[in-house]
C-alpha positions in Angstrom: 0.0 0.0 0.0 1.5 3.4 -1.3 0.8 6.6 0.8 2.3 9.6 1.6 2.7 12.8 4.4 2.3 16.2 3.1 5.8 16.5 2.1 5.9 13.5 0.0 3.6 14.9 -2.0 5.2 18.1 -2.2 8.1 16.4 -3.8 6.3 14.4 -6.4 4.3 17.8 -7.4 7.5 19.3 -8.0 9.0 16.4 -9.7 5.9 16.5 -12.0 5.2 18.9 -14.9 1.7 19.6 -16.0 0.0 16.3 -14.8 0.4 13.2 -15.0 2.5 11.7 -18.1 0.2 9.8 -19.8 -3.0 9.8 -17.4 -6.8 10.9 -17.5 -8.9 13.7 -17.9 -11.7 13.0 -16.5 -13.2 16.5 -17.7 -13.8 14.6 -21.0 -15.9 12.1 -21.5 -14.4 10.6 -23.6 -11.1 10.3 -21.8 -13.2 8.7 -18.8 -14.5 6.2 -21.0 -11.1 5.1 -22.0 -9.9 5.3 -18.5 -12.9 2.9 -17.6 -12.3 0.5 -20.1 -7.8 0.5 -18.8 -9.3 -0.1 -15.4 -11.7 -2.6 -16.2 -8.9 -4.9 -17.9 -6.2 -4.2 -15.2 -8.1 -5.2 -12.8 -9.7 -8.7 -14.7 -5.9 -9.4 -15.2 -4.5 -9.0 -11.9 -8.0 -10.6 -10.0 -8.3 -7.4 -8.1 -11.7 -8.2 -6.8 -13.8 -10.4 -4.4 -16.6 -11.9 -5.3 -19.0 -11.2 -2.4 -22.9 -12.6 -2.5 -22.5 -12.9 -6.4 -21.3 -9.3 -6.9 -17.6 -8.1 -7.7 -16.3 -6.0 -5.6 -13.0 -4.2 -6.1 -9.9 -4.8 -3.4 -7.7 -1.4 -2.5 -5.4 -2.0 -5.2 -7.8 -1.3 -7.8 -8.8 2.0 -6.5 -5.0 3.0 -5.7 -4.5 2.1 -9.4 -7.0 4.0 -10.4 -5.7 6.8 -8.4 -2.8 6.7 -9.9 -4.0 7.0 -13.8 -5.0 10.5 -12.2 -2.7 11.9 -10.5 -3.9 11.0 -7.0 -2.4 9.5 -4.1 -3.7 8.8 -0.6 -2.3 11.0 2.1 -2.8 9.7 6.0 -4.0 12.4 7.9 -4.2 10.4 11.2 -4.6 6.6 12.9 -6.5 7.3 16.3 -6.3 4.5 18.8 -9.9 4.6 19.9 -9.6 1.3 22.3 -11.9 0.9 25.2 -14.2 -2.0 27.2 -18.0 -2.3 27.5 -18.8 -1.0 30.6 -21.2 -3.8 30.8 -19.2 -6.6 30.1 -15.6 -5.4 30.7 -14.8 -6.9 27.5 -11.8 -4.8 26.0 -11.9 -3.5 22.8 -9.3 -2.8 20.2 -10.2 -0.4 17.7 -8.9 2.2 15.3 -9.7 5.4 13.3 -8.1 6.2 10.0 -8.5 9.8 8.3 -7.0 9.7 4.9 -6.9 12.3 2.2 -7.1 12.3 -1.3 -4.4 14.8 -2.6 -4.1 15.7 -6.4 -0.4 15.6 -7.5 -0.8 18.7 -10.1 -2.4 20.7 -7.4 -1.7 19.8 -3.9 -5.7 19.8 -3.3 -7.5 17.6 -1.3 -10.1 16.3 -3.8 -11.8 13.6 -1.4 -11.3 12.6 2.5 -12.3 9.1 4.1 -12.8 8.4 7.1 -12.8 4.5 8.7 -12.5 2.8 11.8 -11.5 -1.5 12.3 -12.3 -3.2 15.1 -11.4 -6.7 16.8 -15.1 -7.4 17.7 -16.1 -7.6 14.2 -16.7 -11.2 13.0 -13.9 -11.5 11.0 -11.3 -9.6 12.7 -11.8 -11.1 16.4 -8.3 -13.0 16.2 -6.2 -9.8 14.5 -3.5 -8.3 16.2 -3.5 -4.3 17.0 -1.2 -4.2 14.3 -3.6 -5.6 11.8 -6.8 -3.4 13.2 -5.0 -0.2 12.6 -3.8 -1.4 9.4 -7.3 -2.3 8.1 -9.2 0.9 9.5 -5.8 3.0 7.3 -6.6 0.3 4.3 -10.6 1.4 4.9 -10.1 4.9 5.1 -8.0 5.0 1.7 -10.8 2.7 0.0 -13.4 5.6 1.2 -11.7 8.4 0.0 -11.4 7.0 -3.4 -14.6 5.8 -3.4 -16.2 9.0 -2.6 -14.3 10.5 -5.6 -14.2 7.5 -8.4 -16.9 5.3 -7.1 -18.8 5.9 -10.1 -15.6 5.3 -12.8 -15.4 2.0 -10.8 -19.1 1.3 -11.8 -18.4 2.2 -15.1 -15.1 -0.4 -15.2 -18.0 -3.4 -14.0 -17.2 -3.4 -10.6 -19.2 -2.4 -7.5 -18.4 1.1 -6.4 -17.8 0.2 -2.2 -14.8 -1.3 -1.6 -14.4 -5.2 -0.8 -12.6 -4.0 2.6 -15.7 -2.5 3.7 -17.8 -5.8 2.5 -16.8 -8.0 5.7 -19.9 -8.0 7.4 -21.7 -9.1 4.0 -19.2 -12.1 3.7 -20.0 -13.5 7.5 -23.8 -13.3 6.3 -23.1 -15.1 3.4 -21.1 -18.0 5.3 -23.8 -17.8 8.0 -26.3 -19.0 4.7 -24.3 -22.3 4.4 -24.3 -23.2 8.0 -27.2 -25.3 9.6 -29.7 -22.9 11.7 -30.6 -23.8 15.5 -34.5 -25.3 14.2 -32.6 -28.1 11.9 -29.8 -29.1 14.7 -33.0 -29.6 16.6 -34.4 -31.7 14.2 -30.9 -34.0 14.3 -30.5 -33.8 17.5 -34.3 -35.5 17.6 -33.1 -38.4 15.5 -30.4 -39.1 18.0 -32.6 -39.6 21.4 -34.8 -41.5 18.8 -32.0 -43.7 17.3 -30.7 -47.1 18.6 -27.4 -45.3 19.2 -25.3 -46.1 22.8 -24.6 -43.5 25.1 -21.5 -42.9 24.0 -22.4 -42.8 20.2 -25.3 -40.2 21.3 -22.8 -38.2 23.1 -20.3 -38.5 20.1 -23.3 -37.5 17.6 -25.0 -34.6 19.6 -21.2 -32.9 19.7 -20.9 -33.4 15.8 -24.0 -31.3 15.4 -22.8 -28.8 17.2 -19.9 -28.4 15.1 -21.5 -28.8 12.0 -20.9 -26.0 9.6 -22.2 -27.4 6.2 -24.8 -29.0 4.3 -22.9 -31.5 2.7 -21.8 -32.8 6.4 -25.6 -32.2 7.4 -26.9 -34.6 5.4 -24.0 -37.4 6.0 -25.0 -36.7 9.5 -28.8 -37.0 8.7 -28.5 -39.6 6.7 -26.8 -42.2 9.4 -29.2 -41.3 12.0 -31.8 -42.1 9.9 -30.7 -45.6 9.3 -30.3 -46.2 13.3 -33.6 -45.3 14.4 -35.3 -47.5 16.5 -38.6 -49.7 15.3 -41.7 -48.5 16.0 -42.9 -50.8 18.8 -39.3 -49.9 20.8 -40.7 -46.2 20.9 -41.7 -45.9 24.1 -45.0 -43.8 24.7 -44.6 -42.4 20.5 -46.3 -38.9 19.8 -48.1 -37.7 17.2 -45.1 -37.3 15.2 -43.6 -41.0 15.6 -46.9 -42.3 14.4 -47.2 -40.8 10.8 -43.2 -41.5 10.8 -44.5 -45.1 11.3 -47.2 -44.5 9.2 -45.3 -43.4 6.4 -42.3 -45.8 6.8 -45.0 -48.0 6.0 -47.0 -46.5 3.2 -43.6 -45.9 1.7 -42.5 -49.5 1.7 -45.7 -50.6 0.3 -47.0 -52.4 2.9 -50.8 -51.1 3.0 
Protein backbone atom coordinates (compact mmCIF):
# COMPACT_ATOMS: atom_id res chain seq x y z
CA UNK A 1 0.00 0.00 0.00
CA UNK A 2 1.53 3.40 -1.32
CA UNK A 3 0.84 6.56 0.80
CA UNK A 4 2.27 9.65 1.64
CA UNK A 5 2.72 12.84 4.39
CA UNK A 6 2.31 16.25 3.12
CA UNK A 7 5.84 16.54 2.08
CA UNK A 8 5.93 13.52 -0.03
CA UNK A 9 3.63 14.95 -1.99
CA UNK A 10 5.17 18.12 -2.23
CA UNK A 11 8.07 16.45 -3.75
CA UNK A 12 6.29 14.43 -6.40
CA UNK A 13 4.35 17.79 -7.36
CA UNK A 14 7.49 19.33 -8.05
CA UNK A 15 8.96 16.36 -9.67
CA UNK A 16 5.90 16.49 -12.05
CA UNK A 17 5.19 18.93 -14.87
CA UNK A 18 1.69 19.60 -16.01
CA UNK A 19 0.00 16.27 -14.75
CA UNK A 20 0.42 13.24 -14.96
CA UNK A 21 2.48 11.65 -18.07
CA UNK A 22 0.17 9.85 -19.82
CA UNK A 23 -3.01 9.84 -17.43
CA UNK A 24 -6.80 10.87 -17.51
CA UNK A 25 -8.88 13.67 -17.88
CA UNK A 26 -11.69 12.99 -16.52
CA UNK A 27 -13.23 16.52 -17.69
CA UNK A 28 -13.81 14.63 -21.01
CA UNK A 29 -15.92 12.10 -21.48
CA UNK A 30 -14.40 10.55 -23.59
CA UNK A 31 -11.07 10.33 -21.77
CA UNK A 32 -13.23 8.71 -18.80
CA UNK A 33 -14.48 6.23 -20.99
CA UNK A 34 -11.08 5.13 -21.96
CA UNK A 35 -9.93 5.33 -18.55
CA UNK A 36 -12.91 2.92 -17.57
CA UNK A 37 -12.34 0.45 -20.11
CA UNK A 38 -7.80 0.47 -18.78
CA UNK A 39 -9.29 -0.05 -15.36
CA UNK A 40 -11.71 -2.63 -16.16
CA UNK A 41 -8.93 -4.93 -17.90
CA UNK A 42 -6.23 -4.18 -15.22
CA UNK A 43 -8.07 -5.20 -12.84
CA UNK A 44 -9.70 -8.70 -14.70
CA UNK A 45 -5.92 -9.42 -15.19
CA UNK A 46 -4.47 -9.02 -11.93
CA UNK A 47 -7.99 -10.58 -9.99
CA UNK A 48 -8.32 -7.40 -8.07
CA UNK A 49 -11.70 -8.21 -6.78
CA UNK A 50 -13.80 -10.38 -4.39
CA UNK A 51 -16.58 -11.90 -5.27
CA UNK A 52 -18.95 -11.19 -2.40
CA UNK A 53 -22.94 -12.56 -2.54
CA UNK A 54 -22.52 -12.95 -6.44
CA UNK A 55 -21.25 -9.26 -6.88
CA UNK A 56 -17.61 -8.13 -7.68
CA UNK A 57 -16.29 -5.99 -5.57
CA UNK A 58 -12.97 -4.22 -6.11
CA UNK A 59 -9.88 -4.85 -3.42
CA UNK A 60 -7.75 -1.41 -2.46
CA UNK A 61 -5.41 -2.00 -5.21
CA UNK A 62 -7.80 -1.27 -7.80
CA UNK A 63 -8.83 1.97 -6.47
CA UNK A 64 -4.97 3.03 -5.75
CA UNK A 65 -4.50 2.07 -9.40
CA UNK A 66 -6.99 3.96 -10.41
CA UNK A 67 -5.70 6.82 -8.39
CA UNK A 68 -2.76 6.68 -9.85
CA UNK A 69 -4.00 7.03 -13.81
CA UNK A 70 -5.04 10.55 -12.19
CA UNK A 71 -2.72 11.89 -10.53
CA UNK A 72 -3.90 10.99 -6.96
CA UNK A 73 -2.36 9.53 -4.07
CA UNK A 74 -3.67 8.84 -0.59
CA UNK A 75 -2.32 11.00 2.12
CA UNK A 76 -2.81 9.71 6.03
CA UNK A 77 -3.99 12.44 7.88
CA UNK A 78 -4.17 10.38 11.17
CA UNK A 79 -4.63 6.60 12.86
CA UNK A 80 -6.46 7.31 16.31
CA UNK A 81 -6.26 4.55 18.84
CA UNK A 82 -9.88 4.58 19.90
CA UNK A 83 -9.60 1.29 22.32
CA UNK A 84 -11.89 0.92 25.17
CA UNK A 85 -14.16 -1.99 27.16
CA UNK A 86 -17.96 -2.35 27.51
CA UNK A 87 -18.77 -1.01 30.57
CA UNK A 88 -21.23 -3.75 30.79
CA UNK A 89 -19.21 -6.63 30.06
CA UNK A 90 -15.62 -5.43 30.72
CA UNK A 91 -14.81 -6.92 27.52
CA UNK A 92 -11.78 -4.79 25.97
CA UNK A 93 -11.94 -3.55 22.76
CA UNK A 94 -9.27 -2.83 20.24
CA UNK A 95 -10.23 -0.42 17.65
CA UNK A 96 -8.95 2.20 15.28
CA UNK A 97 -9.66 5.39 13.30
CA UNK A 98 -8.08 6.19 10.03
CA UNK A 99 -8.52 9.78 8.28
CA UNK A 100 -7.04 9.74 4.89
CA UNK A 101 -6.87 12.25 2.23
CA UNK A 102 -7.15 12.26 -1.34
CA UNK A 103 -4.38 14.79 -2.64
CA UNK A 104 -4.08 15.70 -6.45
CA UNK A 105 -0.43 15.57 -7.54
CA UNK A 106 -0.80 18.72 -10.09
CA UNK A 107 -2.39 20.74 -7.39
CA UNK A 108 -1.65 19.77 -3.85
CA UNK A 109 -5.66 19.81 -3.33
CA UNK A 110 -7.46 17.60 -1.32
CA UNK A 111 -10.11 16.27 -3.84
CA UNK A 112 -11.78 13.59 -1.42
CA UNK A 113 -11.28 12.64 2.53
CA UNK A 114 -12.30 9.14 4.09
CA UNK A 115 -12.83 8.36 7.14
CA UNK A 116 -12.81 4.49 8.65
CA UNK A 117 -12.50 2.78 11.82
CA UNK A 118 -11.54 -1.49 12.31
CA UNK A 119 -12.32 -3.23 15.12
CA UNK A 120 -11.36 -6.72 16.76
CA UNK A 121 -15.11 -7.43 17.67
CA UNK A 122 -16.14 -7.64 14.16
CA UNK A 123 -16.75 -11.21 13.03
CA UNK A 124 -13.95 -11.54 10.98
CA UNK A 125 -11.32 -9.62 12.73
CA UNK A 126 -11.77 -11.10 16.40
CA UNK A 127 -8.26 -12.96 16.22
CA UNK A 128 -6.22 -9.84 14.49
CA UNK A 129 -3.54 -8.34 16.25
CA UNK A 130 -3.46 -4.28 17.02
CA UNK A 131 -1.24 -4.18 14.27
CA UNK A 132 -3.59 -5.57 11.75
CA UNK A 133 -6.77 -3.41 13.18
CA UNK A 134 -4.98 -0.17 12.59
CA UNK A 135 -3.82 -1.41 9.42
CA UNK A 136 -7.27 -2.31 8.08
CA UNK A 137 -9.21 0.89 9.52
CA UNK A 138 -5.79 2.99 7.30
CA UNK A 139 -6.61 0.34 4.29
CA UNK A 140 -10.64 1.36 4.94
CA UNK A 141 -10.12 4.86 5.05
CA UNK A 142 -8.04 4.97 1.69
CA UNK A 143 -10.80 2.72 -0.04
CA UNK A 144 -13.44 5.56 1.21
CA UNK A 145 -11.70 8.42 0.04
CA UNK A 146 -11.36 6.98 -3.37
CA UNK A 147 -14.64 5.75 -3.41
CA UNK A 148 -16.24 9.03 -2.65
CA UNK A 149 -14.33 10.46 -5.57
CA UNK A 150 -14.23 7.55 -8.35
CA UNK A 151 -16.94 5.27 -7.10
CA UNK A 152 -18.83 5.89 -10.09
CA UNK A 153 -15.60 5.28 -12.76
CA UNK A 154 -15.43 1.98 -10.76
CA UNK A 155 -19.10 1.27 -11.76
CA UNK A 156 -18.36 2.23 -15.07
CA UNK A 157 -15.12 -0.38 -15.15
CA UNK A 158 -18.00 -3.40 -14.00
CA UNK A 159 -17.17 -3.35 -10.58
CA UNK A 160 -19.23 -2.38 -7.53
CA UNK A 161 -18.43 1.15 -6.44
CA UNK A 162 -17.85 0.18 -2.23
CA UNK A 163 -14.81 -1.30 -1.60
CA UNK A 164 -14.40 -5.20 -0.76
CA UNK A 165 -12.60 -4.05 2.64
CA UNK A 166 -15.75 -2.52 3.70
CA UNK A 167 -17.85 -5.84 2.52
CA UNK A 168 -16.79 -7.95 5.73
CA UNK A 169 -19.91 -8.00 7.44
CA UNK A 170 -21.66 -9.11 4.02
CA UNK A 171 -19.24 -12.14 3.73
CA UNK A 172 -20.00 -13.49 7.46
CA UNK A 173 -23.77 -13.33 6.31
CA UNK A 174 -23.11 -15.09 3.42
CA UNK A 175 -21.10 -17.99 5.35
CA UNK A 176 -23.78 -17.81 7.98
CA UNK A 177 -26.33 -18.98 4.68
CA UNK A 178 -24.34 -22.29 4.43
CA UNK A 179 -24.28 -23.22 7.99
CA UNK A 180 -27.15 -25.33 9.58
CA UNK A 181 -29.69 -22.89 11.67
CA UNK A 182 -30.64 -23.84 15.53
CA UNK A 183 -34.50 -25.32 14.24
CA UNK A 184 -32.61 -28.10 11.88
CA UNK A 185 -29.76 -29.09 14.73
CA UNK A 186 -32.96 -29.63 16.64
CA UNK A 187 -34.41 -31.74 14.23
CA UNK A 188 -30.94 -34.05 14.27
CA UNK A 189 -30.51 -33.82 17.53
CA UNK A 190 -34.33 -35.50 17.63
CA UNK A 191 -33.09 -38.38 15.46
CA UNK A 192 -30.36 -39.14 18.00
CA UNK A 193 -32.63 -39.62 21.39
CA UNK A 194 -34.76 -41.51 18.76
CA UNK A 195 -32.00 -43.70 17.31
CA UNK A 196 -30.67 -47.06 18.58
CA UNK A 197 -27.39 -45.29 19.19
CA UNK A 198 -25.27 -46.06 22.75
CA UNK A 199 -24.58 -43.53 25.14
CA UNK A 200 -21.53 -42.89 23.99
CA UNK A 201 -22.41 -42.78 20.17
CA UNK A 202 -25.27 -40.22 21.28
CA UNK A 203 -22.82 -38.22 23.11
CA UNK A 204 -20.34 -38.49 20.08
CA UNK A 205 -23.32 -37.46 17.57
CA UNK A 206 -24.98 -34.64 19.63
CA UNK A 207 -21.18 -32.90 19.72
CA UNK A 208 -20.92 -33.40 15.77
CA UNK A 209 -23.96 -31.31 15.36
CA UNK A 210 -22.84 -28.83 17.19
CA UNK A 211 -19.91 -28.43 15.13
CA UNK A 212 -21.49 -28.82 12.04
CA UNK A 213 -20.91 -26.02 9.58
CA UNK A 214 -22.21 -27.37 6.22
CA UNK A 215 -24.78 -28.99 4.30
CA UNK A 216 -22.86 -31.51 2.71
CA UNK A 217 -21.77 -32.76 6.35
CA UNK A 218 -25.55 -32.16 7.42
CA UNK A 219 -26.92 -34.63 5.41
CA UNK A 220 -23.99 -37.39 5.96
CA UNK A 221 -25.03 -36.73 9.52
CA UNK A 222 -28.77 -36.97 8.69
CA UNK A 223 -28.55 -39.60 6.67
CA UNK A 224 -26.77 -42.22 9.40
CA UNK A 225 -29.21 -41.26 12.00
CA UNK A 226 -31.80 -42.14 9.87
CA UNK A 227 -30.72 -45.56 9.32
CA UNK A 228 -30.26 -46.23 13.30
CA UNK A 229 -33.56 -45.33 14.35
CA UNK A 230 -35.34 -47.46 16.51
CA UNK A 231 -38.56 -49.71 15.27
CA UNK A 232 -41.74 -48.46 15.97
CA UNK A 233 -42.87 -50.81 18.83
CA UNK A 234 -39.34 -49.91 20.79
CA UNK A 235 -40.75 -46.23 20.95
CA UNK A 236 -41.73 -45.88 24.13
CA UNK A 237 -44.99 -43.82 24.69
CA UNK A 238 -44.63 -42.39 20.45
CA UNK A 239 -46.29 -38.89 19.80
CA UNK A 240 -48.12 -37.74 17.16
CA UNK A 241 -45.10 -37.32 15.18
CA UNK A 242 -43.57 -41.02 15.56
CA UNK A 243 -46.93 -42.35 14.39
CA UNK A 244 -47.23 -40.82 10.79
CA UNK A 245 -43.21 -41.51 10.75
CA UNK A 246 -44.54 -45.13 11.28
CA UNK A 247 -47.24 -44.52 9.17
CA UNK A 248 -45.31 -43.40 6.37
CA UNK A 249 -42.31 -45.84 6.84
CA UNK A 250 -45.00 -48.01 6.05
CA UNK A 251 -46.95 -46.49 3.23
CA UNK A 252 -43.56 -45.88 1.73
CA UNK A 253 -42.49 -49.46 1.67
CA UNK A 254 -45.66 -50.63 0.26
CA UNK A 255 -46.96 -52.45 2.90
CA UNK A 256 -50.81 -51.07 3.03
Amino acid sequence: MSDFTRGEVADLKNATIGKVEGGFNLAKPAQSLQLASVLQKFVRENNLTSKIQGKEYALIEAWQFAGSQLGLVPVIQSIVNVSGSNVMTGDAEIKYMATVDIVSLETGRTMSRGIAICSNKEYSKKKFDEYAIASMAQTRAIGKGFRNLLGWLMKAAGVEATPAEEMDFAKHEEELKNIPDEGERKLLRELVFGSDLTEDEKSAALTAIEFCTDYKRYQQIEHKLSARQKPFDQIPNPDQRDIKKHVKNITGNGNV
